[in-house]
N, CA, C and O atoms as a printed pandas DataFrame, in Angstrom:
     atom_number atom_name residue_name chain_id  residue_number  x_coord  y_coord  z_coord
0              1         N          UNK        A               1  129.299   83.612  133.483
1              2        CA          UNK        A               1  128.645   84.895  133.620
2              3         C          UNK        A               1  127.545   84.767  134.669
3              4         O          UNK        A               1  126.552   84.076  134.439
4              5         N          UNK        A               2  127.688   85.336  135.665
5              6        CA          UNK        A               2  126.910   85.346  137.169
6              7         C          UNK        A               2  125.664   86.739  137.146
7              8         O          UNK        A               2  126.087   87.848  137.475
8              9         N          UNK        A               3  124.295   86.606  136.782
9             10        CA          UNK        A               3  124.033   87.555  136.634
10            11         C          UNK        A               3  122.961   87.385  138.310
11            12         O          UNK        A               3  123.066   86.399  139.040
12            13         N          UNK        A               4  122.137   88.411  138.564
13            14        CA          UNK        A               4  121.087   87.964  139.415
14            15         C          UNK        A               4  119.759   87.987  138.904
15            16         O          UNK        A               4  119.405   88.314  137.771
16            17         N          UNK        A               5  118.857   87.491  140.145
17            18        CA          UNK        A               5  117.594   87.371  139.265
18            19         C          UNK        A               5  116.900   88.519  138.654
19            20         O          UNK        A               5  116.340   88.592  137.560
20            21         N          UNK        A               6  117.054   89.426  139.607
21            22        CA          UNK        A               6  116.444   90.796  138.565
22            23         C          UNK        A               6  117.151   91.142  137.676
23            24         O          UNK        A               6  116.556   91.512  136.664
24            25         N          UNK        A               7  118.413   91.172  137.656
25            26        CA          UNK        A               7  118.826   91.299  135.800
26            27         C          UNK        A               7  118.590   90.477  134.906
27            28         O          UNK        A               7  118.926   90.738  133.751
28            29         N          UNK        A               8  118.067   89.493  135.168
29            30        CA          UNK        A               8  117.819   88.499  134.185
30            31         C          UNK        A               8  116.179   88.743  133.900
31            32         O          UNK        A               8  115.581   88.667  132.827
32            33         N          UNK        A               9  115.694   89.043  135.158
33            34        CA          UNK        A               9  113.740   89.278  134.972
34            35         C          UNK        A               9  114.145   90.692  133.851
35            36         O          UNK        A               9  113.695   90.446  132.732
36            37         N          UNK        A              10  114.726   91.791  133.898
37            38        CA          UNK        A              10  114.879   92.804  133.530
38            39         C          UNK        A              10  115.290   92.928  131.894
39            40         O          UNK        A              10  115.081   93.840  131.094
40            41         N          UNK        A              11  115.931   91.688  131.745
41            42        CA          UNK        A              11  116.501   91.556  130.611
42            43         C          UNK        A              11  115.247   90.780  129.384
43            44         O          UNK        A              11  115.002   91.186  128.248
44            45         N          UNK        A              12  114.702   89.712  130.025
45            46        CA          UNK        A              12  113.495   89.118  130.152
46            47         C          UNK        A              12  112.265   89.689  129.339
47            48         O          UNK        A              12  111.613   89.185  128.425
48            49         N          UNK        A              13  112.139   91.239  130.151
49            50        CA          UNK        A              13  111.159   91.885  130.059
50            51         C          UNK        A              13  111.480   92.468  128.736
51            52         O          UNK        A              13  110.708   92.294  127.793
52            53         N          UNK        A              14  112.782   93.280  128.587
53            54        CA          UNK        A              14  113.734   93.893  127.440
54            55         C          UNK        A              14  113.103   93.398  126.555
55            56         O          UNK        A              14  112.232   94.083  126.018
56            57         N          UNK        A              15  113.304   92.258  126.186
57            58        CA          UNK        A              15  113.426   91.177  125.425
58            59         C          UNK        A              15  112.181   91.211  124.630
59            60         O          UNK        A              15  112.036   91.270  123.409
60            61         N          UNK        A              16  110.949   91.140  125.991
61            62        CA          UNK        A              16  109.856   90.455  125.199
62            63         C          UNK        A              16  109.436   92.025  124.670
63            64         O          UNK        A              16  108.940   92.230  123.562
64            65         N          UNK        A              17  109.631   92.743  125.343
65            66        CA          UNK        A              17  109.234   94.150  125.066
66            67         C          UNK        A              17  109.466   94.461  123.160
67            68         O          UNK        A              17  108.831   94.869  122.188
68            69         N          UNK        A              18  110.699   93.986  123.500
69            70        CA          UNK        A              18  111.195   94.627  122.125
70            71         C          UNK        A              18  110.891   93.308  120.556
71            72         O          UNK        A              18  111.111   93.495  119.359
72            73         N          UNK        A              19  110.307   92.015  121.297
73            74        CA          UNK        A              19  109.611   91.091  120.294
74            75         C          UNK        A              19  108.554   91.544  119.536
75            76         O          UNK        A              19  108.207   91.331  118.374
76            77         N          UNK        A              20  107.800   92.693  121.082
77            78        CA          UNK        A              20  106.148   93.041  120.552
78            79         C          UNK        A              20  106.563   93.760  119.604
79            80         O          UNK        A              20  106.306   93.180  118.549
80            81         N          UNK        A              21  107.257   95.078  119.365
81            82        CA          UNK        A              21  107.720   95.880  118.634
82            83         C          UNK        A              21  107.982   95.249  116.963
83            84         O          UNK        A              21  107.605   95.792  115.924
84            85         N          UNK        A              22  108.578   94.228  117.073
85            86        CA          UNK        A              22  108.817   93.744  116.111
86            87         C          UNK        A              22  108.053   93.263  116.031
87            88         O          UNK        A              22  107.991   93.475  114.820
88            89         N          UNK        A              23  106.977   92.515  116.261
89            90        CA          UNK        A              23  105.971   91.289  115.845
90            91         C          UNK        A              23  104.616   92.963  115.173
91            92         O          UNK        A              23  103.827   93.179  114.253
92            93         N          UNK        A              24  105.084   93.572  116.233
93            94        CA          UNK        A              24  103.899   94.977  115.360
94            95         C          UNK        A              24  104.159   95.410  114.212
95            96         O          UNK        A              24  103.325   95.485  113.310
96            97         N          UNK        A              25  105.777   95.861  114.087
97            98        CA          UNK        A              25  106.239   96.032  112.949
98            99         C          UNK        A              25  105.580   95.432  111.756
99           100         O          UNK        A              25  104.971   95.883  110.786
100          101         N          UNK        A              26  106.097   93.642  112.399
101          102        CA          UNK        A              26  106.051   92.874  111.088
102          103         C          UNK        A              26  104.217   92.356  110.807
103          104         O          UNK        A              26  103.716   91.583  109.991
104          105         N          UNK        A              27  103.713   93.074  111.737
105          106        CA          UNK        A              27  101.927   93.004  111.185
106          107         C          UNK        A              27  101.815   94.043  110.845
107          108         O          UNK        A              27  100.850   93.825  110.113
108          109         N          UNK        A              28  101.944   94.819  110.765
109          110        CA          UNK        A              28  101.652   96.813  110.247
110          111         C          UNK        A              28  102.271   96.846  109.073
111          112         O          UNK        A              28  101.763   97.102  107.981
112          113         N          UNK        A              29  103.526   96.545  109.345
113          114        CA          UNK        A              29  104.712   97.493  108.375
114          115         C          UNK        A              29  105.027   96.739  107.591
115          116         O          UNK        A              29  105.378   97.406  106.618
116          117         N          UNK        A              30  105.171   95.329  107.303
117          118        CA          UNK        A              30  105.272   94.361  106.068
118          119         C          UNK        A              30  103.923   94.293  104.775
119          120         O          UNK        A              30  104.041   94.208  103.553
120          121         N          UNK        A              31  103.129   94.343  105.321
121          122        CA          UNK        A              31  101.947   94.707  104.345
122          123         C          UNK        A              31  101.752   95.751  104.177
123          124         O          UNK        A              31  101.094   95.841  103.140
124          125         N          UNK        A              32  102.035   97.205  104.829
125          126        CA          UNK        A              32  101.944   98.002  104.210
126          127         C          UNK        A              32  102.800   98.762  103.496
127          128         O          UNK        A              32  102.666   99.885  103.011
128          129         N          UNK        A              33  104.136   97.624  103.497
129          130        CA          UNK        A              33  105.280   98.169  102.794
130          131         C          UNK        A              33  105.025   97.623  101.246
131          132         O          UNK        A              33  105.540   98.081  100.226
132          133         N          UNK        A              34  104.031   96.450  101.355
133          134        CA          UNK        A              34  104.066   95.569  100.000
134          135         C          UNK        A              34  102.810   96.744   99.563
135          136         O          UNK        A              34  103.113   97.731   98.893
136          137         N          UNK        A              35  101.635   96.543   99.948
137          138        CA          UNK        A              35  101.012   97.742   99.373
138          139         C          UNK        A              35  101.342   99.051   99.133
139          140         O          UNK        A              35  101.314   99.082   97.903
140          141         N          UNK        A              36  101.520   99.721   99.358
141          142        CA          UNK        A              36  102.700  101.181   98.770
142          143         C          UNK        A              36  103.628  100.690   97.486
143          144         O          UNK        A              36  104.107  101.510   96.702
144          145         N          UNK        A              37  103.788   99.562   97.385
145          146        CA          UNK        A              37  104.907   98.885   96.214
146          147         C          UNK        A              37  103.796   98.779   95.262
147          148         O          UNK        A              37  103.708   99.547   94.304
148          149         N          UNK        A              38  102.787   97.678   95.541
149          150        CA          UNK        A              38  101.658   97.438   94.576
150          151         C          UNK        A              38  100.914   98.947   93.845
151          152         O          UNK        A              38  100.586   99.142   92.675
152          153         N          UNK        A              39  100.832   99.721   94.861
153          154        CA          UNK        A              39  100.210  101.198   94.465
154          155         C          UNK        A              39  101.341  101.762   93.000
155          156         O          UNK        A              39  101.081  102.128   91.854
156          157         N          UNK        A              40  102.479  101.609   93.679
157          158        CA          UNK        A              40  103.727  102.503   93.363
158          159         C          UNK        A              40  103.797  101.577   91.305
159          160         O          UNK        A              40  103.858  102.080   90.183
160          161         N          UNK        A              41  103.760  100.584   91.650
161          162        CA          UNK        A              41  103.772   99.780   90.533
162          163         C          UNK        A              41  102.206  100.315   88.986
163          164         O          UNK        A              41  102.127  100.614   87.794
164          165         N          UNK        A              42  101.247  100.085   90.325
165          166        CA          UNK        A              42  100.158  100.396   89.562
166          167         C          UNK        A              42   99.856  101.593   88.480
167          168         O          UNK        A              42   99.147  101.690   87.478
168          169         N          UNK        A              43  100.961  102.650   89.356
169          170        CA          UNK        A              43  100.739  104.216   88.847
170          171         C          UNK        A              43  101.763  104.045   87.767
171          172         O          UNK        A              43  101.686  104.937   86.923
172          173         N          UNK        A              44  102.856  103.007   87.512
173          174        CA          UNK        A              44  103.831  103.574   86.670
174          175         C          UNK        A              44  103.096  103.076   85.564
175          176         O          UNK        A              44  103.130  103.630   84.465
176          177         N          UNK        A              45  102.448  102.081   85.797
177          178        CA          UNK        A              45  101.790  101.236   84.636
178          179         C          UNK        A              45  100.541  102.504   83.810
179          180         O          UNK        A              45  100.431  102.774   82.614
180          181         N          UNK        A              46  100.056  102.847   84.551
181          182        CA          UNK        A              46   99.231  103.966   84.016
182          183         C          UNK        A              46   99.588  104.814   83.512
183          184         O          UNK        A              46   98.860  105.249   82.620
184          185         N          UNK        A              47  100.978  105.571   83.806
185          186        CA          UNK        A              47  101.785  106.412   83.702
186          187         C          UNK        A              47  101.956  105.999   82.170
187          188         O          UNK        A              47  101.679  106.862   81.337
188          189         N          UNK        A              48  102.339  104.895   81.784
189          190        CA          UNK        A              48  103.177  104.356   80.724
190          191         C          UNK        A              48  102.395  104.233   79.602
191          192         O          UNK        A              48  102.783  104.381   78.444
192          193         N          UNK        A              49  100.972  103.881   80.072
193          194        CA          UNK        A              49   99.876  103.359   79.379
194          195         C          UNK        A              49   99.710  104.951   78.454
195          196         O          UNK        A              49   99.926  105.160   77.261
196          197         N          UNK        A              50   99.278  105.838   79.461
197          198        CA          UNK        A              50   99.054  107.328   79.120
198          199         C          UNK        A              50  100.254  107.725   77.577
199          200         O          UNK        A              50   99.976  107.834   76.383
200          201         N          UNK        A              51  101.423  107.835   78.218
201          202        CA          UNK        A              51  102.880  108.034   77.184
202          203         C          UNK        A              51  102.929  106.980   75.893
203          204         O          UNK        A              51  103.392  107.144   74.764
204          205         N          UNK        A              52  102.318  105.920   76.456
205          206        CA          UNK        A              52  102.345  104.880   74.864
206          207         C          UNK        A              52  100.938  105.688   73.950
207          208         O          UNK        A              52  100.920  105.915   72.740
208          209         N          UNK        A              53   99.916  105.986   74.889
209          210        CA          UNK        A              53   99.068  106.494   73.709
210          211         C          UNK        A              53   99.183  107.627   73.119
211          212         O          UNK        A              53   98.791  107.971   72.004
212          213         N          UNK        A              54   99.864  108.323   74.094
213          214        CA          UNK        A              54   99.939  109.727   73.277
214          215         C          UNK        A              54  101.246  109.480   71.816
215          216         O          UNK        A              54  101.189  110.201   70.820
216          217         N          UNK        A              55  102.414  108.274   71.983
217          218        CA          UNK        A              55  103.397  107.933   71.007
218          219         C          UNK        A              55  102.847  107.786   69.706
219          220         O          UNK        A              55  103.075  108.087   68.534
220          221         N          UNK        A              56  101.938  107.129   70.496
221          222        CA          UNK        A              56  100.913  106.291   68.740
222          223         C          UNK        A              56   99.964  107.274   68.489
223          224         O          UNK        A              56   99.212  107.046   67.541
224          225         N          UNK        A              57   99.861  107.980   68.906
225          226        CA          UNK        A              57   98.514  109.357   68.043
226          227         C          UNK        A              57   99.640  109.553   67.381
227          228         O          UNK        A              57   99.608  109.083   66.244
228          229         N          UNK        A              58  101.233  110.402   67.863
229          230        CA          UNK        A              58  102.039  111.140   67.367
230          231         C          UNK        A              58  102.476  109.909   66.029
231          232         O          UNK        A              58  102.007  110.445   65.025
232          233         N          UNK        A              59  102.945  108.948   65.709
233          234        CA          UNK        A              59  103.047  108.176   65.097
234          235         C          UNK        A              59  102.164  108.023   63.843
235          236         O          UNK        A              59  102.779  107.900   62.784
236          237         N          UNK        A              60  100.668  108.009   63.791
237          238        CA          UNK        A              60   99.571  107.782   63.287
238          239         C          UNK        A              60   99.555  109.398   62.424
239          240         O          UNK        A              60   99.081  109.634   61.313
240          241         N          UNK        A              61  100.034  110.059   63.087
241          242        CA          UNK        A              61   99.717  111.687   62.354
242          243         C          UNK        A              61  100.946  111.498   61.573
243          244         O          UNK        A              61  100.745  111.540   60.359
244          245         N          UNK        A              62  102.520  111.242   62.038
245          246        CA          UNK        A              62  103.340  111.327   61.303
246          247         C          UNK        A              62  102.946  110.255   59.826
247          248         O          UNK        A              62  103.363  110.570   58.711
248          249         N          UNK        A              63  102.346  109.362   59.991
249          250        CA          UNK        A              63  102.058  108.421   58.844
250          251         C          UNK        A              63  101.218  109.229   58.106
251          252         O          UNK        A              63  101.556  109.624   56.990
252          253         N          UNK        A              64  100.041  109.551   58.663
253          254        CA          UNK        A              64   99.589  110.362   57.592
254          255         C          UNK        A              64   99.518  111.625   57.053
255          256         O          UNK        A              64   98.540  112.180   56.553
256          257         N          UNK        A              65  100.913  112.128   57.232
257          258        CA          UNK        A              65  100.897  113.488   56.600
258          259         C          UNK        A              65  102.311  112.972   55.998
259          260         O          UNK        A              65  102.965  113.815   55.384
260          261         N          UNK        A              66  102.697  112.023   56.085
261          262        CA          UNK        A              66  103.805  111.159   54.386
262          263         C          UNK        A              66  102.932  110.723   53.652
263          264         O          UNK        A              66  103.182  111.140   52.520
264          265         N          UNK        A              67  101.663  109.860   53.650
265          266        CA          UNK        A              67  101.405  109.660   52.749
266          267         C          UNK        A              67  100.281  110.962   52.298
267          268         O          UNK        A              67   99.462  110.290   51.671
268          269         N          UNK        A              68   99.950  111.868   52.262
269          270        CA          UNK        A              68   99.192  112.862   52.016
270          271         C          UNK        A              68   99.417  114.152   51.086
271          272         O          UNK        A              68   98.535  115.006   50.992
C-alpha cells in the first residue's frame, strides 16, 4: 500500500484528532457517567427507605387494631 506523505500527515492528524476526543470523553464522560449512577443509586435507596416506613406504620396499625 503506496500512500504519499500528505496522506499519511493527514491521516496522522485524523488520528490524533480523534484520540483528543476520546481521551476528553474518557476525562468528562467516564466520571460523570459513574456519578449520575451513584446519584441514580442514592435516590432509589431513599425512595425505598421512604416505602419501607410507610409498610411498617401500615403493619404496626394493622397489629393493633387485632389485638384491640
Amino acid at each position: 500500500m503506496l500512500t504519499s506523505k500528505k496522506t499519511q500527515t493527514n491521516l496522522l492528524y485524523y488520528l490524533a484528532k480523534r484520540m483528543q476526543s476520546l481521551t476528553r470523553f474518557s476525562v468528562i464522560g467516564i466520571p460523570a457517567t459513574i456519578g449520575i449512577g451513584i446519584a441514580w443509586v442514592g435516590n432509589r435507596i431513599i425512595k425505598n427507605e421512604k416505602g419501607l416506613k410507610d409498610r411498617e406504620l401500615e403493619l404496626k396499625l394493622q397489629l393493633n387494631n387485632k389485638f384491640h
